[in-house]
SERO-4910 file (N, C-alpha, C, O; in steps of 0.05 Angstrom, whole numbers):
BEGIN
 pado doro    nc1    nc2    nc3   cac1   cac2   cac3    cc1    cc2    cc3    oc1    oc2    oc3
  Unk    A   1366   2082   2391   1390   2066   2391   1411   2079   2409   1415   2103   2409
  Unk    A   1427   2058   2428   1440   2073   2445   1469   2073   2437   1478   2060   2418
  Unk    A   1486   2091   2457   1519   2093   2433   1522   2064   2443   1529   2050   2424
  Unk    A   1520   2049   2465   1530   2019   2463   1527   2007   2437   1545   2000   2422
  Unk    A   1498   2005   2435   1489   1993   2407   1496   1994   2382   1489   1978   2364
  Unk    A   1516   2024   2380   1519   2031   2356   1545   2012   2359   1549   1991   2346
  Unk    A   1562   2024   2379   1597   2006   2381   1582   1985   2377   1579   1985   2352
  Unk    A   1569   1963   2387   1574   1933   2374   1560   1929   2355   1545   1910   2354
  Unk    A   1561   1947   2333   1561   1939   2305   1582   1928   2291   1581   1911   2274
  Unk    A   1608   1947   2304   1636   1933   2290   1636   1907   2297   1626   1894   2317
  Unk    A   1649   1900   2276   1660   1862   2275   1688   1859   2290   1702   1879   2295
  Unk    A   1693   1836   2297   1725   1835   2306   1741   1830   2291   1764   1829   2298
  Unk    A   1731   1822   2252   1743   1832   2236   1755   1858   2227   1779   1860   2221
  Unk    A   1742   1871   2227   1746   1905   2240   1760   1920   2251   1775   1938   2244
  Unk    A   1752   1908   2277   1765   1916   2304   1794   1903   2295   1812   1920   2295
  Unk    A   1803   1873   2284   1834   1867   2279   1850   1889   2256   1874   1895   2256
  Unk    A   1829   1897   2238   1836   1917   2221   1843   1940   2233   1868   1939   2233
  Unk    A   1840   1949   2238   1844   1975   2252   1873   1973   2275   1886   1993   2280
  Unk    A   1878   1944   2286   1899   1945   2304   1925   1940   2288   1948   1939   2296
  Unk    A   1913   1935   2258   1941   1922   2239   1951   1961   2226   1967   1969   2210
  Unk    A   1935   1971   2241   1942   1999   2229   1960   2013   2240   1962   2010   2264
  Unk    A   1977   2030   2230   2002   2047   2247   1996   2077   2238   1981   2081   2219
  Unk    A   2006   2094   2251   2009   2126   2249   2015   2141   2265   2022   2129   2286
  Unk    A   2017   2162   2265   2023   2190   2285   1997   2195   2298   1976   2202   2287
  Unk    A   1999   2191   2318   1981   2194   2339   1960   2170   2347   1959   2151   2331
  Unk    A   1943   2171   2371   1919   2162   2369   1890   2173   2372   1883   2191   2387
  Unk    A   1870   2155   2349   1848   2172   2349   1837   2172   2384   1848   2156   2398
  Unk    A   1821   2186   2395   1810   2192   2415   1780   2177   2413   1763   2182   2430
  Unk    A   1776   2159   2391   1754   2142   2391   1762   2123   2413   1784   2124   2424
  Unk    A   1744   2106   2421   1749   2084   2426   1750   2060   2407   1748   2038   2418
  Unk    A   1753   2063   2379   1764   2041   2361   1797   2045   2375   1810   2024   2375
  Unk    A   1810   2067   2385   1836   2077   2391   1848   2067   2367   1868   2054   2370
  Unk    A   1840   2072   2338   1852   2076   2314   1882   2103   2315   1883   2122   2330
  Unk    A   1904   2096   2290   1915   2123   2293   1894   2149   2285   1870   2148   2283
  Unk    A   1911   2171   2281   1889   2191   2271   1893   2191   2234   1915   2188   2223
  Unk    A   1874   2193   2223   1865   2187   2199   1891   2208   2172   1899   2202   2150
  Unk    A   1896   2229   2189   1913   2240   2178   1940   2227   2170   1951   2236   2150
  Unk    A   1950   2209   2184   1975   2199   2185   1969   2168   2186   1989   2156   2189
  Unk    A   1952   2157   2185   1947   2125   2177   1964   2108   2160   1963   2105   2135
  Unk    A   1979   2097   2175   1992   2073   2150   1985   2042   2152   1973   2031   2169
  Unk    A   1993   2035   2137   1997   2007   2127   2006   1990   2111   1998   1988   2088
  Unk    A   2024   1976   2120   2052   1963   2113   2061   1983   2105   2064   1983   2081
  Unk    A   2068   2011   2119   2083   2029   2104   2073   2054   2080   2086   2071   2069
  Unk    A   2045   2045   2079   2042   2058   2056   2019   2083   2076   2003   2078   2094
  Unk    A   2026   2112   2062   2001   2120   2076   1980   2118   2067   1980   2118   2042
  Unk    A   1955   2115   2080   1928   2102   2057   1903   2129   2076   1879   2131   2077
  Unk    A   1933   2150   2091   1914   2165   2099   1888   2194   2092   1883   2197   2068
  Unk    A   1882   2203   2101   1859   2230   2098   1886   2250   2081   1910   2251   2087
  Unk    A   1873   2261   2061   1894   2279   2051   1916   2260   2026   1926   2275   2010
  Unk    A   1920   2239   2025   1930   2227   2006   1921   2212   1988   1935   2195   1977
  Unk    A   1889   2217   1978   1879   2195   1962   1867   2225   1941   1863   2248   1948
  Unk    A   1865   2214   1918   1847   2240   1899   1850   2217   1879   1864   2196   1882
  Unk    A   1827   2226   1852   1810   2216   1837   1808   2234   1808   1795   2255   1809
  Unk    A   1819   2227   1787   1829   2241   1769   1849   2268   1780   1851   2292   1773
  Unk    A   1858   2257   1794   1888   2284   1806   1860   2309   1819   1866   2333   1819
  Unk    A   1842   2305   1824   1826   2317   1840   1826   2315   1878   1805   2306   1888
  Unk    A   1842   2322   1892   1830   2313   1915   1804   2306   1933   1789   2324   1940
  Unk    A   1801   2278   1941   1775   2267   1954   1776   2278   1976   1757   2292   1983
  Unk    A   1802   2274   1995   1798   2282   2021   1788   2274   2037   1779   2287   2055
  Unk    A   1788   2244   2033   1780   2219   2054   1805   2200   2057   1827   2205   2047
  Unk    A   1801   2182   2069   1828   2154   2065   1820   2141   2048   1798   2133   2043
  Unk    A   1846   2137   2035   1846   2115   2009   1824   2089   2016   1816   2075   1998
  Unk    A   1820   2087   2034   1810   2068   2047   1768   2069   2033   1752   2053   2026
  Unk    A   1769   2090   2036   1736   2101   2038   1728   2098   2006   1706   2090   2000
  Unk    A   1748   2105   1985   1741   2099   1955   1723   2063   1952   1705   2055   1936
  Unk    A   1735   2050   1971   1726   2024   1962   1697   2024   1983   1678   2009   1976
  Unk    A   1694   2035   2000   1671   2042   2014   1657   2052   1999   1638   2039   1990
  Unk    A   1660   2078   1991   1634   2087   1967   1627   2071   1947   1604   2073   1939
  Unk    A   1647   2048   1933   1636   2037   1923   1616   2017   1928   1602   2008   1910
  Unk    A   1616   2009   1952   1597   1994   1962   1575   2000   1968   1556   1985   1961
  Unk    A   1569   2023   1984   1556   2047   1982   1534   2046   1957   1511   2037   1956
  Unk    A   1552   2062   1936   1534   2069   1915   1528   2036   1898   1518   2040   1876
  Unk    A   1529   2011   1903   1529   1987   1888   1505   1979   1900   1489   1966   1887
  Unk    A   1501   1988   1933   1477   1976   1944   1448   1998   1938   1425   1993   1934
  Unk    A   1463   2025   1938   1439   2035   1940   1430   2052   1913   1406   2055   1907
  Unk    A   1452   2062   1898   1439   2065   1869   1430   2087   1872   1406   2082   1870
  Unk    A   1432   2114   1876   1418   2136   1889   1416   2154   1861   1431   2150   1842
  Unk    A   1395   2173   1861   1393   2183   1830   1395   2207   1841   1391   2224   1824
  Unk    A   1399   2218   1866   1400   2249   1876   1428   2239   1901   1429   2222   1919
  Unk    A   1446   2259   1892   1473   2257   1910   1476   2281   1909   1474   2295   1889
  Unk    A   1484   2291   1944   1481   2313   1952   1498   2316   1972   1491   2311   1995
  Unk    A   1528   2326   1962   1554   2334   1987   1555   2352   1999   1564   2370   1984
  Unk    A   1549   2365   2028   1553   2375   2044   1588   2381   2051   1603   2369   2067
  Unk    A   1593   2399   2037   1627   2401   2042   1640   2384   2030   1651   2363   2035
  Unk    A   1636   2401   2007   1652   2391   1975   1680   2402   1969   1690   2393   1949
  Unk    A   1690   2415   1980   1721   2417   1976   1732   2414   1950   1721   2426   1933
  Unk    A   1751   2402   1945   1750   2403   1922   1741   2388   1899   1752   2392   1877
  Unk    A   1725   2372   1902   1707   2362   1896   1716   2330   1878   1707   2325   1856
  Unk    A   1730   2317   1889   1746   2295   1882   1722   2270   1885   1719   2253   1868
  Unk    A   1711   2271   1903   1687   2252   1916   1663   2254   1898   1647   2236   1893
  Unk    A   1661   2288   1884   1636   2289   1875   1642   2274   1844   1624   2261   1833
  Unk    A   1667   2278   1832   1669   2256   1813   1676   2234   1814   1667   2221   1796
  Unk    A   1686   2225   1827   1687   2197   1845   1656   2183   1842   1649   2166   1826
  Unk    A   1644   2192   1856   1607   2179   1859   1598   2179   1839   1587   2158   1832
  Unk    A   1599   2204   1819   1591   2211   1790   1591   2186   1777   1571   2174   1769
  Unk    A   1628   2174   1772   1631   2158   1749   1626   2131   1763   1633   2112   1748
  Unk    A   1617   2124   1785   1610   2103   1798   1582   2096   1794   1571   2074   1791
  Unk    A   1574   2116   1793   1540   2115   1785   1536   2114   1752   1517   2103   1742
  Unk    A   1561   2131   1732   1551   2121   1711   1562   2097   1701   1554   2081   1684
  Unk    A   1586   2096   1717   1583   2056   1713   1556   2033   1711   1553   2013   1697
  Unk    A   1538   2046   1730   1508   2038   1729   1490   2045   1716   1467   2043   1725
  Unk    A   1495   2057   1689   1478   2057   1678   1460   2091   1686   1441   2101   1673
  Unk    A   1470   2099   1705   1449   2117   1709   1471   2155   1711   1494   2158   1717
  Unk    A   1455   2169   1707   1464   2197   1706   1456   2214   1728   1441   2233   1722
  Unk    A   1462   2213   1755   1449   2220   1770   1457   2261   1779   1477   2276   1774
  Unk    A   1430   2266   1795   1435   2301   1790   1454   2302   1824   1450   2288   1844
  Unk    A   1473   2322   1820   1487   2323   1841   1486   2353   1852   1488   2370   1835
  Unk    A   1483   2361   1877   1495   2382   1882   1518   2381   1910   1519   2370   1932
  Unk    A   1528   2393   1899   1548   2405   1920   1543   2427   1938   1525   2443   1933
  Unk    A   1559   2428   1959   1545   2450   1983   1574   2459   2000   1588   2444   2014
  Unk    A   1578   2487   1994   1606   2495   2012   1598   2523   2024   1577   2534   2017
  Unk    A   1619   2534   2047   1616   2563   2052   1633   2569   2030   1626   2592   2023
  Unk    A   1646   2563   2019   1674   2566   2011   1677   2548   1981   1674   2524   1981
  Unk    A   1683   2563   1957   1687   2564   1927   1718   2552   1931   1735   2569   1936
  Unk    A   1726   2526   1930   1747   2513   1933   1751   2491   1923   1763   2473   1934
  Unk    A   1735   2493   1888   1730   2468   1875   1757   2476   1849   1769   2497   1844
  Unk    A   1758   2451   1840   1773   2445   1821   1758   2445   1794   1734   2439   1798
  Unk    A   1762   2449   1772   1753   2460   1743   1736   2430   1738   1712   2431   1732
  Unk    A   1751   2404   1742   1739   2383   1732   1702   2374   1748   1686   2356   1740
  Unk    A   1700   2386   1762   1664   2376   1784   1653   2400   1759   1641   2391   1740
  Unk    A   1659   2431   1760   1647   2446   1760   1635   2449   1727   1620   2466   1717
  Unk    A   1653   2416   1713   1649   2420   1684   1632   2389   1677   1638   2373   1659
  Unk    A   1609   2386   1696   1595   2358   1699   1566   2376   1688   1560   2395   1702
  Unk    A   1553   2369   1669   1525   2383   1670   1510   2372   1690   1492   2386   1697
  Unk    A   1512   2354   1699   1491   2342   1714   1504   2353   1751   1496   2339   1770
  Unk    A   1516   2371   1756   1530   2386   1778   1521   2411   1777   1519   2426   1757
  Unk    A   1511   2417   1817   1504   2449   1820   1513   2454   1845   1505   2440   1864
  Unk    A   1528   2471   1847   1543   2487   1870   1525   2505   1874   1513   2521   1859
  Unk    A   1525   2495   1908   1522   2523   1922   1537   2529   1933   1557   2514   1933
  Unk    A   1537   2557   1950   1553   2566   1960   1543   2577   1979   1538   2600   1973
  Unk    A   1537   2570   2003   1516   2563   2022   1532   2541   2053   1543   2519   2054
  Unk    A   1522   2564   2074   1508   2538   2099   1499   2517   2092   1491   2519   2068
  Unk    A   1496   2488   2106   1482   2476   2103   1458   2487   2125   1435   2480   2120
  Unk    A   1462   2501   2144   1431   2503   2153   1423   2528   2147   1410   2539   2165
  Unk    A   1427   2545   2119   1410   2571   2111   1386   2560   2098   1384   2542   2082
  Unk    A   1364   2578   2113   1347   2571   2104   1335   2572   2072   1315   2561   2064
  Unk    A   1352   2588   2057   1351   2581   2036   1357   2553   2022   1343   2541   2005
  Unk    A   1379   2545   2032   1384   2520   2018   1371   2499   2027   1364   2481   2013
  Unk    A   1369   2501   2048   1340   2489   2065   1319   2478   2043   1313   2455   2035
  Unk    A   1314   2500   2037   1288   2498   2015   1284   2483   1988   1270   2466   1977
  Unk    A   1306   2499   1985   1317   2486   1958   1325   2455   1952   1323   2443   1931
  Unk    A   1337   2446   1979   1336   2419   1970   1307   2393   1981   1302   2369   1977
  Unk    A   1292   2416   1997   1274   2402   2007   1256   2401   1986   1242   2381   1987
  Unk    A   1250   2424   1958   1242   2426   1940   1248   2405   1915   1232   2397   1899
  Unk    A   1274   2400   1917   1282   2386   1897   1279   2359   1895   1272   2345   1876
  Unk    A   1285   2351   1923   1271   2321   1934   1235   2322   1931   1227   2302   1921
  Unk    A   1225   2332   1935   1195   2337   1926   1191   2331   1902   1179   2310   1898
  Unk    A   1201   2348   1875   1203   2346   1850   1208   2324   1840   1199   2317   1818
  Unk    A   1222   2308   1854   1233   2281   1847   1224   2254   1867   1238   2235   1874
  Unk    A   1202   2258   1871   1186   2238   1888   1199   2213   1880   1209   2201   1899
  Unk    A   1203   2202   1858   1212   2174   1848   1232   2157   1847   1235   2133   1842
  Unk    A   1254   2185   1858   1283   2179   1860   1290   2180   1886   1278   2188   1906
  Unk    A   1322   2167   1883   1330   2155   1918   1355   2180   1919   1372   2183   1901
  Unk    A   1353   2195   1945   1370   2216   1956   1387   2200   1975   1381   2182   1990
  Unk    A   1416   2214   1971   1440   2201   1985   1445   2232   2000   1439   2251   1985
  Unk    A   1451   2236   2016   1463   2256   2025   1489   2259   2044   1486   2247   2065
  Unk    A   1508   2269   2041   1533   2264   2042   1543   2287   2075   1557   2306   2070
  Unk    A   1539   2284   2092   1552   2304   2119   1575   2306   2115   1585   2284   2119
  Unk    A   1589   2321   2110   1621   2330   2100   1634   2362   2114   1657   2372   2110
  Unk    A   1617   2369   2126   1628   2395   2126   1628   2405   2152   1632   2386   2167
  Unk    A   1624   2435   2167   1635   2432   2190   1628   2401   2213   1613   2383   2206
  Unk    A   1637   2400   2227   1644   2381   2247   1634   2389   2274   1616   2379   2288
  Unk    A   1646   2407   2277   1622   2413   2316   1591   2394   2316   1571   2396   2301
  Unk    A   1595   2376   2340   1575   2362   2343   1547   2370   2338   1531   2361   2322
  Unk    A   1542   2394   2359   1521   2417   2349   1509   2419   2324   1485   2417   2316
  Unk    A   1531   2423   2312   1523   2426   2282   1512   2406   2262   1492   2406   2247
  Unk    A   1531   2387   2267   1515   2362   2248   1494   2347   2274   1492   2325   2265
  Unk    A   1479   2348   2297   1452   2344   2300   1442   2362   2290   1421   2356   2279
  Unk    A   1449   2385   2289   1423   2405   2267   1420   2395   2236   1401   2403   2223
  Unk    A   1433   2383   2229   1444   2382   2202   1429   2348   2206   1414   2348   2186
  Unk    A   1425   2329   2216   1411   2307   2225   1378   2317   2227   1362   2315   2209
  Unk    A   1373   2328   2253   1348   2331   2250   1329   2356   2233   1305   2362   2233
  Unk    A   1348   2364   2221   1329   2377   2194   1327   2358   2168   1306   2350   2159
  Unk    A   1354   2353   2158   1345   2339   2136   1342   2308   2129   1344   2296   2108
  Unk    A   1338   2300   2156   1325   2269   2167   1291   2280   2160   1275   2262   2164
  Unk    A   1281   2301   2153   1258   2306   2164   1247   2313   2127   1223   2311   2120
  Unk    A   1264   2318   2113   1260   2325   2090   1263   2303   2076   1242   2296   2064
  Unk    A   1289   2283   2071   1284   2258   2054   1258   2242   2061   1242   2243   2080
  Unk    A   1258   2231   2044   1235   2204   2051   1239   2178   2055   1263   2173   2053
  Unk    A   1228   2160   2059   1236   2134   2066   1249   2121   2038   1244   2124   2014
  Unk    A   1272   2104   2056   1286   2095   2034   1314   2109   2024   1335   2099   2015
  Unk    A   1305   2141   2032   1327   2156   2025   1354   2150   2045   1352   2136   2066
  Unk    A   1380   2162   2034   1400   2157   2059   1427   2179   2061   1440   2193   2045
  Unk    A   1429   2173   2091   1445   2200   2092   1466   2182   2106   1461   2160   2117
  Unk    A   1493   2194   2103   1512   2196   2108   1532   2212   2122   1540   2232   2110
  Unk    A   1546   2205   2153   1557   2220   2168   1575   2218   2168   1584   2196   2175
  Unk    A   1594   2238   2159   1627   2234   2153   1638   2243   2189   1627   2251   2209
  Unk    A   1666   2236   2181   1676   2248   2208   1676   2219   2232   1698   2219   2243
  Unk    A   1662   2201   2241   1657   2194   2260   1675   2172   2268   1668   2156   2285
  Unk    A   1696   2172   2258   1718   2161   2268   1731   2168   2294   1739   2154   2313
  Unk    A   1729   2196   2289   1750   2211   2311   1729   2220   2338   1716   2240   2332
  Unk    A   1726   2211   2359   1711   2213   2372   1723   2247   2388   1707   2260   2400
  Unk    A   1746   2254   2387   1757   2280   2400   1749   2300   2377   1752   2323   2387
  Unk    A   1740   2302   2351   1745   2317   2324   1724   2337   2334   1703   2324   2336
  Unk    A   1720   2363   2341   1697   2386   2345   1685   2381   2360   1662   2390   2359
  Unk    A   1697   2360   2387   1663   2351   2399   1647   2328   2381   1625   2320   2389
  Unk    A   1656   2321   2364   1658   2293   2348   1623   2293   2336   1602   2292   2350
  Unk    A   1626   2296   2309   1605   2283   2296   1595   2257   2301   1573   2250   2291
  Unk    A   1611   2239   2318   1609   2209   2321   1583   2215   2363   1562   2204   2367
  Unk    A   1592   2226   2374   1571   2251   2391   1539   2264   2376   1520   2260   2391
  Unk    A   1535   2273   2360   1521   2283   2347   1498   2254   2338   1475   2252   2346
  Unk    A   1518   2231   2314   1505   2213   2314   1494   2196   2336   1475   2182   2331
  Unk    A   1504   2196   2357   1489   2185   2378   1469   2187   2393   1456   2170   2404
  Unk    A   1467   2225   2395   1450   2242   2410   1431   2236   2390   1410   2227   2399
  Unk    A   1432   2240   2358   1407   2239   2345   1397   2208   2356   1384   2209   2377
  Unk    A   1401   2184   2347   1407   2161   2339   1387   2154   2364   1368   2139   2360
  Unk    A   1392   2166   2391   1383   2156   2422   1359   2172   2413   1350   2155   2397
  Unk    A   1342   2193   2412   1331   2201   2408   1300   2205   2383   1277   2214   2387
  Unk    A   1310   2197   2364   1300   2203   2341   1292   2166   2326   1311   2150   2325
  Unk    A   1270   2158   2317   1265   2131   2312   1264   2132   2283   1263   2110   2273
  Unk    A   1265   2154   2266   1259   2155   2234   1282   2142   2222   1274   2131   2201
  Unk    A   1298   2139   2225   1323   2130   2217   1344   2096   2228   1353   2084   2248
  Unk    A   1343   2094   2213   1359   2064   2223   1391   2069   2215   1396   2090   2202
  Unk    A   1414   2051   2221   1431   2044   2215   1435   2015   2197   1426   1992   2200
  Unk    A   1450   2027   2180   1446   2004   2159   1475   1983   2169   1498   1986   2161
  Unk    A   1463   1961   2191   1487   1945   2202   1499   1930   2185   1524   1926   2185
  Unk    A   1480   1918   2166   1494   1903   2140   1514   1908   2131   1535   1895   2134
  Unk    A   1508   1936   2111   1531   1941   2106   1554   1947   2117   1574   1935   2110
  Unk    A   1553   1966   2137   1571   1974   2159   1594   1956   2166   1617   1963   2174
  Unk    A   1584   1934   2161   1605   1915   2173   1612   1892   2143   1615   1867   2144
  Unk    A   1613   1909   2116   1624   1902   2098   1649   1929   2093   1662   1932   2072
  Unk    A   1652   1946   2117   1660   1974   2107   1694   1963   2102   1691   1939   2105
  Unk    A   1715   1967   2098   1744   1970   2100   1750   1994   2130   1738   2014   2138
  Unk    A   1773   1979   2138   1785   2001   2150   1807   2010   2147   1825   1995   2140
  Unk    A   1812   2039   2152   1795   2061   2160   1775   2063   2151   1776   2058   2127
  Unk    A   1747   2071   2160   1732   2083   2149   1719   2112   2163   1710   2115   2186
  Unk    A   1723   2132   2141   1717   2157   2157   1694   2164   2168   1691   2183   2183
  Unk    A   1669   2141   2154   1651   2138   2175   1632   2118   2183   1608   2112   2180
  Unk    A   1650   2111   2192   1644   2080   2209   1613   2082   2225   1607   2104   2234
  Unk    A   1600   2067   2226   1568   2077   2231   1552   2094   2227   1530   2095   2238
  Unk    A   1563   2117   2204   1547   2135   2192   1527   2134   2173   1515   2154   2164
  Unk    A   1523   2109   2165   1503   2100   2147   1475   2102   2161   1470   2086   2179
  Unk    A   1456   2122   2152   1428   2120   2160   1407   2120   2133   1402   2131   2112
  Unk    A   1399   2100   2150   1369   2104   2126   1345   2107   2130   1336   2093   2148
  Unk    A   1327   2123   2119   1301   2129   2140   1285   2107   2135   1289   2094   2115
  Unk    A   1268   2099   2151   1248   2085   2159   1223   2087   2136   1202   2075   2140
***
């Protein structure tokens, strides 16, 4: 899939969304959205940094809560797995979205950095690491756990550093470990200037690599902002 192909996924529903938006600065995407930090609408900020979830910070735009819910409504995932969990606002966020459904799903979290809040860390069904995402320990461990659980559907969440580099490593390793059906998620790809841009990374994989699709359907049910606008993959 080429980056053309990915850009005309957006709708010009979308595309009008995004121009009804105001803020400090502009993103260096070519959506030429503001930058996510400072995003308003009608006044209100609905930006990165102002949304949290039981007084927990998410650390996305207000915008993205109604995205995950769509998210987790289509795909129902019984293994959720955040890559740069922070303070972990998102990881209960998904939690009580999923037990809205009936289901209890196992979560782990993944940081360099112990920067969680008391309420994730008091979920039994929650396990922190404290870990790279590309040590080969943890490597293992979740390639193990997805094994163990042949029957269940893995979500996996890209959240954490940003250098392009990094999340294709972070693409073609654990594109290689879920299984079909499974789906991963690339945060960040709004900002096409952000580290050399994760929204870079998804393309280089994307042109390259055939295991994985983009889920256009949904994509273009997303709200905007969305922090990651064509980051929806699902393997083949």
């Amino acid at each position: 899939m080429t980056r053309e192909e990915i850009i005309n996924i957006i709708t010009e529903s979308q595309l009008n969304q995004i121009k009804s938006l105001d803020g400090i600065g502009k993103s260096e995407h070519f959506l030429k959205g503001p930058q996510l930090a400072g995003v308003t609408r009608d006044g209100q900020n609905i930006g990165w940094g102002n949304s949290t979830y039981k007084n927990v910070p998410v650390l996305q735009p207000l915008t993205d809560l109604e995205n995950w819910s769509k998210v987790i409504a289509k795909y129902q995932p019984d293994i959720f797995i955040e890559m740069g969990v922070a303070k972990g606002g998102n990881v209960l966020y998904v939690n009580d979205l999923l037990a809205d459904l009936g289901k209890k799903p196992i979560i782990y979290g993944v940081d360099i950095e112990d920067n969680l809040s008391s309420e994730p860390k008091e979920l039994e069904n929650f396990t922190f690491i404290q870990k790279s995402t590309l040590d080969l320990d943890l490597i293992e461990t979740i390639k193990n756990l997805i094994e163990l659980n042949k029957d269940k559907k893995v979500l996996i969440h890209f959240d954490d550093c940003h250098f392009s580099h990094h999340v294709l490593q972070e693409l073609e390793i654990y594109s290689k470990i879920i299984k079909e059906g499974d789906i991963i998620i690339v945060g960040d790809t709004w900002d096409e200037g952000w580290y050399e841009s994760p929204f870079k990374a998804l393309c280089d994989f994307m042109s390259t690599d055939s295991s994985m699709t983009i889920d256009v359907d949904l994509h273009q049910e997303m709200v905007m902002p969305c922090n990651w606008i064509f980051g929806i993959l699902q393997k083949k």
